[in-house]
C-alpha positions in Angstrom: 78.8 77.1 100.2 76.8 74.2 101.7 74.2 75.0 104.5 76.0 71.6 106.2 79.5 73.4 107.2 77.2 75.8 109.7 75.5 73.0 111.7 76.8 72.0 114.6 75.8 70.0 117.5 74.4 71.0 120.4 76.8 70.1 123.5 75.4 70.5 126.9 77.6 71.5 129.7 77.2 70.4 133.5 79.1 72.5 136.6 82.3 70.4 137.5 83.0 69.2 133.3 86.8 69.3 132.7 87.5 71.1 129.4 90.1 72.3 127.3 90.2 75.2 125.1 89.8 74.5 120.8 93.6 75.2 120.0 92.2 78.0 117.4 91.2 80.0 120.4 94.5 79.4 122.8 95.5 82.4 124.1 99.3 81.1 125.2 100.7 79.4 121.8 102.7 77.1 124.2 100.2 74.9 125.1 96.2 74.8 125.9 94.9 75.8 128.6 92.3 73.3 130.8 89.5 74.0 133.5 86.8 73.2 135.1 83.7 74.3 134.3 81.8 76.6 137.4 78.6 77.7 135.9 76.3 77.4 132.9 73.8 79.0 131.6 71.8 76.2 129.0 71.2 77.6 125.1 72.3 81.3 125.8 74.0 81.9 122.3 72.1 81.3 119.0 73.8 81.7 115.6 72.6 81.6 112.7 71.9 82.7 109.2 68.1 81.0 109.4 66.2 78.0 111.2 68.0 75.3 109.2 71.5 76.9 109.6 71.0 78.0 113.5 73.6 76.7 116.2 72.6 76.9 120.1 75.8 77.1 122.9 75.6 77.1 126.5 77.5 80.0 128.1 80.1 79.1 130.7 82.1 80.0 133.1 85.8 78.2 133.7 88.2 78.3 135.8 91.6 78.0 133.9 93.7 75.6 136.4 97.0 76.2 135.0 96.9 80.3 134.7 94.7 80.4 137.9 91.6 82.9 136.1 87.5 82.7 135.5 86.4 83.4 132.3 82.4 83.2 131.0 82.7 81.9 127.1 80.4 80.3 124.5 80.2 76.5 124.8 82.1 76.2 121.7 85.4 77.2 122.4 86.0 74.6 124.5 85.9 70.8 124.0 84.9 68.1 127.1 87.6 66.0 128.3 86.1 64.4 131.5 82.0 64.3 132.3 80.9 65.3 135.7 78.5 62.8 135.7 81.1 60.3 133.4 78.8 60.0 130.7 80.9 58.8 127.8 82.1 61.6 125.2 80.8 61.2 121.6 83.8 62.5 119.6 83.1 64.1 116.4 
C-alpha cells in the first residue's frame, strides 16, 4: 500500500465557515447535514503511522442548521462550502 493514500492536507478552519458533512459520515441517509462552524481548536488531532505518513485536523464545533444540534468533530469530516473570510476554496 503506498505511503501517498495516508497524506492529506492540512485544512484550517475559522469560527463562522459554512460546512457540510463528507457523505461517508451522514448520520440521516436522506440528505447531508450543513453548519456553521462555532469553535476551533487549530492541529488538535494527529494521525499517523510515522512523520512522513502523519495527518494534522483542527477540532471543531458545528452547529447543524437543519437538525438544530452542536457537535465538536475532527476537521475532516466535514468539507468547506463558504469561507468566513471568502477566501476562495481549493477543491481537491
Amino acid at each position: 500500500m503506498s505511503k501517498d493514500l495516508f497524506k492529506r492536507k492540512y485544512v484550517s478552519f475559522s469560527v463562522g465557515d459554512i460546512v457540510q458533512e463528507n457523505w461517508h459520515f451522514t448520520y440521516f441517509e436522506d440528505e447531508v447535514m450543513t453548519g456553521i462552524v462555532l469553535s476551533v481548536i487549530s492541529n488538535f488531532y494527529h494521525y499517523g503511522f510515522d512523520k512522513d505518513t502523519m495527518a494534522v485536523h483542527d477540532k471543531i464545533k458545528v452547529y447543524w442548521i437543519s437538525h438544530g444540534f452542536t457537535e465538536e468533530l475532527s476537521g475532516d469530516m466535514v468539507h468547506i462550502l463558504s469561507r468566513v473570510d471568502g477566501e476562495e476554496i481549493q477543491s481537491g
